[in-house]
C-alpha positions in Angstrom: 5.8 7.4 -15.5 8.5 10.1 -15.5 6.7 13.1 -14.7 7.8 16.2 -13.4 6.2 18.5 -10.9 6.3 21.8 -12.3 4.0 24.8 -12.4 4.1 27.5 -15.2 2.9 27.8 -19.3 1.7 24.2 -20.2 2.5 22.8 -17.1 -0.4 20.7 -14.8 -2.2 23.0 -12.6 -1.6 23.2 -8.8 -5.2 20.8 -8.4 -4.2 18.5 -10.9 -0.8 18.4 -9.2 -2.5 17.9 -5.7 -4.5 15.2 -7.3 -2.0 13.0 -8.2 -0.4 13.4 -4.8 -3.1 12.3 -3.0 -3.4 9.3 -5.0 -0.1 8.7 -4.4 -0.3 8.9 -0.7 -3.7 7.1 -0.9 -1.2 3.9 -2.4 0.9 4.6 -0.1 -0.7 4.0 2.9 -2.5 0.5 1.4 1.1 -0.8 0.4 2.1 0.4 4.3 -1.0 -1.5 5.6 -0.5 -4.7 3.4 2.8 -5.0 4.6 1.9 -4.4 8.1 -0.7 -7.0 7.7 1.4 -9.3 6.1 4.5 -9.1 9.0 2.1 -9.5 11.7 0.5 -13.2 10.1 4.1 -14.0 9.7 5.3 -13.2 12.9 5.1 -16.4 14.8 5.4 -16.8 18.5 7.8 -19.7 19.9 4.6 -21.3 21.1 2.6 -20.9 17.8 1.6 -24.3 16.2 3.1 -24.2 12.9 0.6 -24.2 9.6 -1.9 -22.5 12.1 -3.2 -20.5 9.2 -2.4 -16.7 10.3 0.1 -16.6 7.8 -2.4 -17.7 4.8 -5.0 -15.0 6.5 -2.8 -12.1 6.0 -1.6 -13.3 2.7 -5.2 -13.3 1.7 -6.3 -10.2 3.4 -2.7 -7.8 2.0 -4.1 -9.3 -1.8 -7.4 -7.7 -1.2 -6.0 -4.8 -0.1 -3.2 -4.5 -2.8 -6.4 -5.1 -5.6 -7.9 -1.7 -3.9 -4.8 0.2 -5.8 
């Protein structure tokens, strides 16, 4: 997807153009989420038991949110 953003004769209109930005910030913000998600379920404390499951949790829950895009 090599796209330019351009206005002018034949080009996309300003609403198309503003259409595929916010569907770009929308995947933005569920990558940024999924990878919060997934740092926080594999940021173990020192006391943490290992194998305690947070890590598969947030695996689980930053697929879900990854199928959304």
């Amino acid at each position: 997807m090599n796209r330019q953003i351009a206005t002018g004769y034949g080009m996309p209109s300003t609403a198309a153009l503003e259409e595929r930005i916010a569907v770009l910030e929308n995947r933005v913000a569920v990558l940024t989420e999924a990878l919060r998600v997934l740092t926080k379920g594999l940021a173990a404390g020192p006391f943490d038991e290992p194998g305690g499951g947070q890590a598969d949790q947030a695996a689980r829950l930053a697929h879900d949110l990854l199928i959304r895009l």
